[in-house]
C-alpha positions in Angstrom: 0.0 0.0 0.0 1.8 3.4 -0.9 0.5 6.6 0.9 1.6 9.8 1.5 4.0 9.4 4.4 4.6 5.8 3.9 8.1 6.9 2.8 11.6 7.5 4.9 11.7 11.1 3.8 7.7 12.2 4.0 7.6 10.7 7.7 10.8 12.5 8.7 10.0 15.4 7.1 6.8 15.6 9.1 8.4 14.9 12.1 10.8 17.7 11.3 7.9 20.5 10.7 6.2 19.1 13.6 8.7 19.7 15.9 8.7 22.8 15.0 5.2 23.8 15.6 4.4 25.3 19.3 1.2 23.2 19.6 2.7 20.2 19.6 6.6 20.8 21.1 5.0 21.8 24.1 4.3 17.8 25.0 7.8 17.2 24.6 10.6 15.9 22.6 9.0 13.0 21.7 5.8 14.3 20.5 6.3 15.2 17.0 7.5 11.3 16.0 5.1 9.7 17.7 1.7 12.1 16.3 4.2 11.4 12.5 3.8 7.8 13.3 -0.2 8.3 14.3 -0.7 9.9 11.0 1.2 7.1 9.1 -0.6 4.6 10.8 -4.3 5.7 10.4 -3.6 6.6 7.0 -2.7 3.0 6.5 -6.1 2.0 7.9 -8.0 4.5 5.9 -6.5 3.3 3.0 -7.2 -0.7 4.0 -10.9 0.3 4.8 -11.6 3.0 1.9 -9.9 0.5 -0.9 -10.2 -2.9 0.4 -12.8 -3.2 3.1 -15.7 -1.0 2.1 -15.6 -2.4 -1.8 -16.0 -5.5 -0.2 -18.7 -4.6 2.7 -20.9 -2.5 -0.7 -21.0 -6.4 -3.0 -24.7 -7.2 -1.8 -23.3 -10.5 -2.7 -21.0 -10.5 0.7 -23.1 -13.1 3.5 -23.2 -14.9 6.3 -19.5 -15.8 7.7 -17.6 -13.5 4.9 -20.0 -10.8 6.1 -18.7 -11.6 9.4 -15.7 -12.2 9.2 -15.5 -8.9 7.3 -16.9 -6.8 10.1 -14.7 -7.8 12.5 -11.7 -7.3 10.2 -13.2 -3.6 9.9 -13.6 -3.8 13.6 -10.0 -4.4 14.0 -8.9 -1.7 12.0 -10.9 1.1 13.6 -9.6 -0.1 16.7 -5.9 0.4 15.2 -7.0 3.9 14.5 -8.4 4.3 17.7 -5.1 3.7 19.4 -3.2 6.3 17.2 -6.0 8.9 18.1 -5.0 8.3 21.5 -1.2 7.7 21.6 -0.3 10.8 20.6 -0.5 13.8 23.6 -2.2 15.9 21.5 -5.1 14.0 20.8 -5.7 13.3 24.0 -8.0 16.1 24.3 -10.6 13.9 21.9 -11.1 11.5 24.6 -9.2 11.8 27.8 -9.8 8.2 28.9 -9.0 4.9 27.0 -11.4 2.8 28.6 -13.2 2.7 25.6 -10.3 1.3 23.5 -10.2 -2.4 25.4 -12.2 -5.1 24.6 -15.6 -5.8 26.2 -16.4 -9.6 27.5 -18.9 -9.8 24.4 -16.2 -9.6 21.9 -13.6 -12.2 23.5 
């Protein structure tokens, strides 16, 4: 899957202008590579839903187990981009608890 900061230079030259940017130095050094990698990452998962998943999930021909098995795949991913919206410092602000990212006794 290519993306826009799924290469070496556009992920460090993120890092780069967002270490430079007030709003997110204040949350430290570490801030500005870890919100880079956030961005990689649910970019990733966009990409996987919007290309692969949601094709799939619109063929009214998709039932029963594939269905499933489909949803919780989708399931999985939002969940993925769940945890980079709330890694990063600065997106805490979304949601300052992550009790809502672990898994509830229905889904085990």
């Amino acid at each position: 899957m290519s993306g826009l900061l799924q290469t070496k230079d556009a992920f460090k030259g993120l890092v780069q202008r967002l270490a430079t940017c007030p709003v997110i130095a204040k949350y430290g050094p570490e801030e500005p590579e870890t919100l880079a990698h956030a961005f990689s990452d649910i970019e990733e998962s966009l990409r996987k839903f919007l290309d692969q998943q949601l094709p799939k999930l619109a063929d009214s021909s998709l039932q029963g187990e594939q269905l499933e098995d489909l949803l919780l795949d989708i399931s999985e991913e939002f969940r993925h981009i769940l945890y980079h919206l709330h890694d990063p410092e600065f997106f805490r602000v979304l949601e300052p608890t992550h009790e809502w990212l672990t898994l509830s006794a229905e889904t085990n």
